[in-house]
N, C-alpha and C positions, 0 to 999 in steps of 0.2 A: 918172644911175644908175638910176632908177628904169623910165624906156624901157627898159632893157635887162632887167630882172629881170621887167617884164611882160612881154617877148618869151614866158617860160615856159608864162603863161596866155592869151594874147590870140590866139594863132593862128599868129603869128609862125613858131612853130617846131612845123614840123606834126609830127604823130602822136605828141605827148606831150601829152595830155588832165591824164593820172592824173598823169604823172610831173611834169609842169612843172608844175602844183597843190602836190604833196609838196614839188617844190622850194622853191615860191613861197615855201608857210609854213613850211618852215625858216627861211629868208632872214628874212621880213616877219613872221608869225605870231607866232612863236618863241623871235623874238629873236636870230638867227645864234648859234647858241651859239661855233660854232666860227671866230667873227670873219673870215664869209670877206668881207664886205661892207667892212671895217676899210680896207683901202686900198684900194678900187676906184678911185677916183678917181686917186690915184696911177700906178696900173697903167696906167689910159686914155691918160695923159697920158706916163708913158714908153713905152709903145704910138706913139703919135703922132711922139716923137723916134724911136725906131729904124725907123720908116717911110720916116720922110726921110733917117734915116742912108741904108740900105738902099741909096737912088737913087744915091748915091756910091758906085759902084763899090768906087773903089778905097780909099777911107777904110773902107768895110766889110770888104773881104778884108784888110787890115790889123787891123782890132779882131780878126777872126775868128782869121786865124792868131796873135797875141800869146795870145789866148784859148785854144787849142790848146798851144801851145808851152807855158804855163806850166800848162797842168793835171794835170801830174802822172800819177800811176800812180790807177788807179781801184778801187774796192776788190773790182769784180767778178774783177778780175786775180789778186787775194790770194787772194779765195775758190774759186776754179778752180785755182788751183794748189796751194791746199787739197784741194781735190776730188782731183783727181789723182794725189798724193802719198798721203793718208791714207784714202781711201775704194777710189776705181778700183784704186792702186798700180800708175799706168804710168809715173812718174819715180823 
C-alpha cells in the first residue's frame, strides 16, 4: 500500500507537486481521518478477482446482467419524476 500512496509525491503522478503532498498528508500525516486507507488492501485484492473475472467473457456478462436485473428503480428516477410533476408541472 504504501507504493501506491507515494505514487502522490514521488513523481509517479505528474503535475500534482501541491496536490499529491495535501494528499499524502492526509492519508500519512494526519492520520486518514476519514479511514480511506481502512480497506485498501481489501480493495487491491478484490481488484485482482474481478480482473480475472473480467477475462471470462461470459461468467462476466452473466454477473453483470443478474446485476442489472435486480437493481431496481434508482432514486434518480423518483426524484425526476418529482421534478416534473411538482416543480416544471409537465405530468
Amino acid at each position: 500500500m504504501k507504493r501506491v500512496v507515494d505514487a502522490f509525491t514521488d513523481g509517479t503522478i505528474p503535475n500534482t507537486h501541491y496536490e499529491g503532498h495535501e494528499i499524502w498528508d492526509a492519508l500519512i500525516s494526519y492520520n486518514d481521518e476519514y479511514f480511506l486507507l481502512e480497506d485498501f488492501d481489501d480493495y487491491v485484492a478484490k481488484q485482482a478477482y474481478i480482473s480475472e473475472l473480467y477475462k471470462d467473457k461470459n461468467t462476466w456478462q452473466s454477473k453483470a446482467m443478474k446485476n442489472i436485473a435486480n437493481s431496481g428503480r434508482f432514486t434518480s428516477d423518483d426524484t425526476i419524476e418529482l421534478y416534473a410533476r411538482e416543480i416544471w408541472e409537465i405530468i
